[in-house]
N, C-alpha and C positions, 0 to 999 in steps of 0.2 A: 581960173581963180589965181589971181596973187598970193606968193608967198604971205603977205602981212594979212589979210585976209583968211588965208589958211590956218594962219597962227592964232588968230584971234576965234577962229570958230570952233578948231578943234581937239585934242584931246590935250596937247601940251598947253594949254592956257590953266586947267585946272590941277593937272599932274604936274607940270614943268616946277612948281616949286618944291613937292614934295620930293622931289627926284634931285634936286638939286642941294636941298637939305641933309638927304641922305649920302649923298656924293662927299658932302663936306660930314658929315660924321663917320661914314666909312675911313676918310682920311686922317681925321684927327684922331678914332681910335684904333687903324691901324698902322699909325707909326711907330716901330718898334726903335726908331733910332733915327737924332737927327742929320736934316740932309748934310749938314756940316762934315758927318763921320765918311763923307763918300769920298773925299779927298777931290770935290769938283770935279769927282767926274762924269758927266752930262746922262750918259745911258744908265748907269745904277741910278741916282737921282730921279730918273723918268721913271724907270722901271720899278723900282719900289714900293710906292703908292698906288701902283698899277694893279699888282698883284692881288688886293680886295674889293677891285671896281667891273673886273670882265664882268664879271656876271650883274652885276647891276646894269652894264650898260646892253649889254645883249637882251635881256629881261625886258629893258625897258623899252628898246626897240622894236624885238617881239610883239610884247601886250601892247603896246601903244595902236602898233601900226594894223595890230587885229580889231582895234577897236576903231580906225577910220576907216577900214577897210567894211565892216560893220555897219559901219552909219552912214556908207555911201550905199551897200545894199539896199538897206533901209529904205532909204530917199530916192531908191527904184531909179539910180541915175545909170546902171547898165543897159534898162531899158529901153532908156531913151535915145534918140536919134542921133547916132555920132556925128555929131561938128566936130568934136576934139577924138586926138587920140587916145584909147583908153587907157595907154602906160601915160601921157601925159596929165590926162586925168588922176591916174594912182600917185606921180611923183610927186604931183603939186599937192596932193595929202601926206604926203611920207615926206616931206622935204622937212617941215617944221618935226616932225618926229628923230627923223636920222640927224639932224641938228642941236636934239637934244640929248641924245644918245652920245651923239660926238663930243660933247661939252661935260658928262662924266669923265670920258678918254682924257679932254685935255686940260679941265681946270686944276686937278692934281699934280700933276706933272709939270705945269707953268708954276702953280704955287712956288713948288719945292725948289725948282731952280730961280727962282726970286728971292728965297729965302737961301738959297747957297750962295747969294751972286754968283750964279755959275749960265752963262751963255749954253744955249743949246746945237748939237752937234749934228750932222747928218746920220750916224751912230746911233744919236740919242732917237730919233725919230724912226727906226726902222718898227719897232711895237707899238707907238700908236698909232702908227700908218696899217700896220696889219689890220689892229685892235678895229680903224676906223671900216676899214672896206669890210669886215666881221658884222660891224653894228647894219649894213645896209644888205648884207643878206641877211640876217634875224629879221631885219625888216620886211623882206620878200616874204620868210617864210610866215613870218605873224599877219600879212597882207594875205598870203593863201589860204589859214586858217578862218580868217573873219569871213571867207568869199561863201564859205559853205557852213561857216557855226555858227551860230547865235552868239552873238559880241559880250553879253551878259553874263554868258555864263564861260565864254572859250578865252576873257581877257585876261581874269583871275589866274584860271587856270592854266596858261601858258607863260603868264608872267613867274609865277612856281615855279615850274617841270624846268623852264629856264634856265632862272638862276639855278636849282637844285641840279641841273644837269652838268651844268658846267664846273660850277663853284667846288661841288664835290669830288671831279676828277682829281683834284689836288691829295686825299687822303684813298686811293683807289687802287689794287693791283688786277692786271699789268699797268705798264705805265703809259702805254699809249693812247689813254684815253683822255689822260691830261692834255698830252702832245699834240692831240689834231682839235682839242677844245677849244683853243684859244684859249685857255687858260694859262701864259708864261708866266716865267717864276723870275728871282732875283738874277739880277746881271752882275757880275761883281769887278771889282777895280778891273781896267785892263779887258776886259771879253765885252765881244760883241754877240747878238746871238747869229749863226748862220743865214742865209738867204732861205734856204730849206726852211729851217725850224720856225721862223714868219711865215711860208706860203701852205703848209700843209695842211692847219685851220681852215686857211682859207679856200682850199683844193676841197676838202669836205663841203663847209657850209656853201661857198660858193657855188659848187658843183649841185647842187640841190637847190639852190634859188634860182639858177640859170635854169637849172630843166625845167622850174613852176614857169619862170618867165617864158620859157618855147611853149611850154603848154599851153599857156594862154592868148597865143597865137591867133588873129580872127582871121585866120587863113587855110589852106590846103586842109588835107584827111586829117580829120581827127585822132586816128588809125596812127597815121604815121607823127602828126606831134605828140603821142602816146610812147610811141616808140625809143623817138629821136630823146624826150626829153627823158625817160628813164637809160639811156644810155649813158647821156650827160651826167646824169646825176647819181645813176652806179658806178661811173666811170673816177668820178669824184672821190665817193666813199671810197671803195676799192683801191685808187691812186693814195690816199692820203694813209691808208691803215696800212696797205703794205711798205710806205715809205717810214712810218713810225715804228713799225712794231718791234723792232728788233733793238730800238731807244733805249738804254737805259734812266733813269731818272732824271738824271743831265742831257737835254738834247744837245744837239751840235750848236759849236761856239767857237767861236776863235779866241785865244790870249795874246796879249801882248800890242794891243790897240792906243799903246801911248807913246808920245813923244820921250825919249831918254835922253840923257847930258851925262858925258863921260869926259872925264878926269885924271889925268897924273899917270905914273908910271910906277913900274913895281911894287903892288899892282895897279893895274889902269881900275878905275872904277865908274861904274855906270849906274844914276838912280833917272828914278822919273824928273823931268821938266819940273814937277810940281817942287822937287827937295832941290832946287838946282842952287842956291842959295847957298844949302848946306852942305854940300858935296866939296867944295873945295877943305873946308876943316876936319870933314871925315873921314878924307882921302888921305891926309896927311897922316893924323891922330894913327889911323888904320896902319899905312908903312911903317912907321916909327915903332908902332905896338910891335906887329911882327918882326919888327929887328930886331927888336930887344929880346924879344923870345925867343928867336933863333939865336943868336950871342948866348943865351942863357942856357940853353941846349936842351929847351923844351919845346920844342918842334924843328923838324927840317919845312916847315910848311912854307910852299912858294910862290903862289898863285900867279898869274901873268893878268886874271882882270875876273873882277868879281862884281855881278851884276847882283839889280833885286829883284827877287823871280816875283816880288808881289805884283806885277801886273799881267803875270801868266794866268792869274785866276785859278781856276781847277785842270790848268789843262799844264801842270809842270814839267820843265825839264830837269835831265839829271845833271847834277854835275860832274867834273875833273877836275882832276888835282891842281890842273894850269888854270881851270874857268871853273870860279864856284858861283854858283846859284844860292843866292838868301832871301829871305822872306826882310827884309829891309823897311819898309815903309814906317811900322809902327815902332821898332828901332829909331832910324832917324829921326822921326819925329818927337820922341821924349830920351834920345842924347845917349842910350843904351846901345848904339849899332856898332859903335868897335872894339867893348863886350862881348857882343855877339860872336862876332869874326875871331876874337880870341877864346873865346869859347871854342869854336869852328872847328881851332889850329892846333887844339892839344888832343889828341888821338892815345884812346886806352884799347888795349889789347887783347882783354879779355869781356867777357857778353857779361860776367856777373859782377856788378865792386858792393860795397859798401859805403852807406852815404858818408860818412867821415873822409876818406882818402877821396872819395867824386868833390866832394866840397873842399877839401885841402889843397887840392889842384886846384880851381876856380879861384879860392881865395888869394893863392900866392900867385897866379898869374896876373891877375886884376890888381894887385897893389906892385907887379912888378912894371906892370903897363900904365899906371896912374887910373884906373878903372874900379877902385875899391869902391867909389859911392855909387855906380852901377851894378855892382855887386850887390849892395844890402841891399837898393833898393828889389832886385831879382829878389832876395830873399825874403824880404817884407809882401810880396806878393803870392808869396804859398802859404802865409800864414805865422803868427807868431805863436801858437800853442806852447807847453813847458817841453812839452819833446822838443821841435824845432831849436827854442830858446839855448836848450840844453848843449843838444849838437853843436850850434854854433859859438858856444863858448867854448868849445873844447875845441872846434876847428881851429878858431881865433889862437887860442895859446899854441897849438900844435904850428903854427904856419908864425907867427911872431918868433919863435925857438927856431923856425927850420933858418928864419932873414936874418939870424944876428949869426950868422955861420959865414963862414968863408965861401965865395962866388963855387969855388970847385962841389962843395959838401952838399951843398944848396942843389947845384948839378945832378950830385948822382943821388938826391932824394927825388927829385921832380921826375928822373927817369924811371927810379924806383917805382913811385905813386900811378904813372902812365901806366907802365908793365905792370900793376896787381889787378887794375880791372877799369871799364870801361865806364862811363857815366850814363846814365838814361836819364836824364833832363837837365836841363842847364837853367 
């Protein structure tokens, strides 16, 4: 039987649009954020819309392929005299199924980077390539259930237990249940996920369609494809749980998966490929701030090259004194980043301050570095309530009185404000 043939007789000609309707309302209601915000980067972009479709696509592979598996029973066509082989038989029913299982995997994911203009990456393709070889063992296993249930009643109910099985590992403890589900989470700027954490899914599921597949064998002792094929397929479960379980919520992932552009000298600076544009004016702004602030003798701070740790993802390093590590991206990007870094460079000495002297320092170093209107805007985003309001009117006259002083007086008050206590938010 031809694939077109296949398609047209059976179960994806009358499911295939429902499944595909659903594919696209999955998508549309769960985008928490557009793909714009991912900074083009190709793996979060795929990966995102991903995260409310495994289970739909597994589901539908399953019940689908339960119910050709079903209505070949049915049509008493294992009975009959093999011309063909009987896995060629079962593929050419399951081709137009795992075809449409694969087209949830990838109509989302092509959307979003269409709508990023964002080109896809070999990176980006590691989870739906998982995702896809995932949807052709649900298919095995929903092929083995049709072979001994009643299609009518085992389609429904497998197409459920499915998606419920999966979908829900996401709210579930331990967490390794999520982990060999196939059910992956969010990739973020920068990480890729592990080689592991794509194949352990598929070390379960797979491991258990292959053993149905031995089983099904028209060959040798029954006995021993009994055997052979529960080995393979405990061997499976067993490899995959004890290689998750020890998981915390985060599986294994790498950070730091993007091209950088670095810049200038004391300090050298380093952002992503994507800000490379803006790196030459921030690098400078950046030196300049720090000199004036050390001239002014509110920091000794000297850095030798200050990276943006935002493409470390969750997996950050620490910094030194010579090499700081910043969270950079959303900085650069709306002109707050050498703010930031002076923020950075003023070191308080005590654990407890009070918000007047934390915001007295911030203030007077942002207007001594020309960074005042990154300043309010920092402050326009905690909020303007009359507390707030109040504060900052009294920060304002207190730091306007400390700049009409002579550079030395100015000096030994910013030392002062340093040595009473330390900031807890910038």
């Amino acid at each position: 039987m031809k694939f077109s043939t296949s398609l047209r007789s059976g179960s994806v000609r009358w499911a295939g649009p429902a499944v595909i309707l659903l594919t696209l309302l999955y998508y549309v209601v769960g985008e928490t954020a557009p793909p714009s915000s991912y900074y083009h980067y190709a793996p979060s972009i795929v990966a995102e819309p991903l995260k409310t479709l495994y289970a739909l696509a597994y589901a539908t592979a399953a019940a689908l392929s339960c119910w050709e598996s079903g209505r070949l029973r049915a049509a008493r066509v294992w009975a009959l005299a093999p011309a063909r082989s009987r896995y060629r038989i079962a593929a050419n029913a399951l081709a137009p199924v795992i075809a449409l299982s694969w087209a949830v995997v990838l109509i989302p994911p092509a959307v979003s980077l269409a709508r990023a203009a964002t080109p896809p990456t070999l990176d980006s393709l590691r989870l739906p390539l998982a995702a896809m070889v995932l949807c052709v063992a649900h298919a095995v296993l929903g092929f083995a259930v049709g072979c001994v249930l009643p299609r009518v009643i085992a389609t429904p109910i497998l197409a459920v237990a499915d998606w419920i099985t999966v979908a829900f590992t996401r709210s579930v403890l331990p967490y390794w249940p999520r982990h060999v589900s196939g059910q992956y989470g969010s990739i973020g700027y920068g990480e890729v996920p592990d080689l592991v954490t794509a194949v352990v899914p598929v070390l379960l599921a797979g491991g258990i369609a292959l053993g149905l597949v031995v089983l099904w064998l028209p060959v040798g002792l029954r006995a021993l494809r009994v055997m052979v094929a529960a080995a393979i397929a405990v061997g499976g479960v067993l490899g995959a749980y004890r290689t998750a379980a020890d998981w915390p919520a985060t599986p294994p992932l790498t950070g730091g998966n993007v091209a950088m552009v670095c810049k200038g000298t004391a300090p050298r600076m380093c952002l992503p490929e994507l800000n490379a544009d803006r790196l030459p004016q921030v690098q400078r702004d950046t030196a300049k701030a720090l000199r004036e602030l050390r001239a002014s003798g509110a920091t000794s701070a000297a850095p030798r090259l200050i990276t943006d740790s935002y493409a470390d993802g969750r997996r950050q390093k620490p910094s030194t004194d010579a090499q700081w590590r910043m969270v950079l991206m959303g900085p650069v990007q709306n002109g707050s980043a050498v703010y930031q870094i002076v923020v950075r460079s003023l070191h308080f000495r005590c654990e407890n301050v009070d918000a007047v002297a934390a915001h007295s320092a911030w203030l007077w170093a942002a207007m001594e570095t020309g960074q005042e209107d990154a300043y309010q805007k920092r402050r326009a985003q905690e909020g303007r309530d009359p507390l707030s309001v109040a504060l900052e009117r009294r920060v304002r006259l207190d730091v306007v009185r400390v700049r009409l002083q002579p550079r030395a007086e100015q000096t030994k008050w910013i030392k002062r404000t340093l040595a009473s206590c330390p900031a807890r938010s910038s």
